[in-house]
N, C-alpha and C positions, 0 to 999 in steps of 0.2 A: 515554428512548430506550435500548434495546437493540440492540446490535452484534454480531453473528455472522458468525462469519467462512464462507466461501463453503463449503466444504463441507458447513454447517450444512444450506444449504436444499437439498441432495440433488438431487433433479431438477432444481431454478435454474436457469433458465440466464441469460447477459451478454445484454443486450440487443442487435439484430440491431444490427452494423456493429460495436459495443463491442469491443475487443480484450481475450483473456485476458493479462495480467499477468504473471501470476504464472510465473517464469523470468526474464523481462529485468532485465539491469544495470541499475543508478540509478548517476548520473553526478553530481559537482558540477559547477556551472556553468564552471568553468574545466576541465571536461572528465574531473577524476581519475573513477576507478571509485571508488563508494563500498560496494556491495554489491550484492544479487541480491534481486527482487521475490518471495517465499515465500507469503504468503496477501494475499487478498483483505478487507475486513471491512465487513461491509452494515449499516447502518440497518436492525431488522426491519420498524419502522413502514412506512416506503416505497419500500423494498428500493435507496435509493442507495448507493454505495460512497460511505465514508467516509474509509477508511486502508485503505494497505497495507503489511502486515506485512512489514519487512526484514530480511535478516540480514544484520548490520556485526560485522566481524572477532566471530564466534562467536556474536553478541549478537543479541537481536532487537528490535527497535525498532519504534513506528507512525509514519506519517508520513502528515498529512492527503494525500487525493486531489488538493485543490483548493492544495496547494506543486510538484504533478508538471507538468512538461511532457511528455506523451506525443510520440514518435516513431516511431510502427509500424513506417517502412521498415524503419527502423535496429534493433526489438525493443529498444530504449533507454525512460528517462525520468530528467529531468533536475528536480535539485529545486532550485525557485527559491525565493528569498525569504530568503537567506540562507545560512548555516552550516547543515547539518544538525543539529547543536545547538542549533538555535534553532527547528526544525521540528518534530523528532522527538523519541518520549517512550519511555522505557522499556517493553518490552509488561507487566513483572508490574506499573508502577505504574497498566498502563490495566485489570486483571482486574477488576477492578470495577466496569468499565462497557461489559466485553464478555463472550460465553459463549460457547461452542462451540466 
């Protein structure tokens, strides 16, 4: 599996109703702000999002799609399933299983 992050596929676009991501606050469950939604990163096999790219205090982190609660009203997503520590992976130690 190859991973590229949404700009890779240029023309791409989010499938119809999908909301763009990338800008909204991610939240922990008891509400803190934990950072801000920065890239997208797709599966190139079957073009699903996988992770998206966060930035925490300067840092940038992936964190599966499938730990997000999306909230559109609100331009929010909330990661469940624990600690963000226990989600999220450092992006230089995911470079080797993503490109672009």
């Amino acid at each position: 599996m190859t991973l590229r992050k949404l700009a890779w596929w240029g023309s791409h676009r989010l499938a119809t109703g999908s909301p763009d991501v990338r800008g909204w606050r991610v939240l922990d469950e008891a509400g803190a702000e934990l950072g801000v939604i920065v890239d997208l990163i797709f599966d190139d096999e079957n073009g699903l999002a996988r992770y998206v790219g966060l930035r925490v205090a300067g840092e940038k982190v992936l964190v599966p799609v499938a730990a997000l609660e999306l909230r559109p009203c609100e331009r929010v997503a909330v990661v469940s399933g624990g600690p963000l520590g226990l989600v999220a992976q450092r992006e230089e130690n995911a470079d080797d299983r993503h490109q672009g």
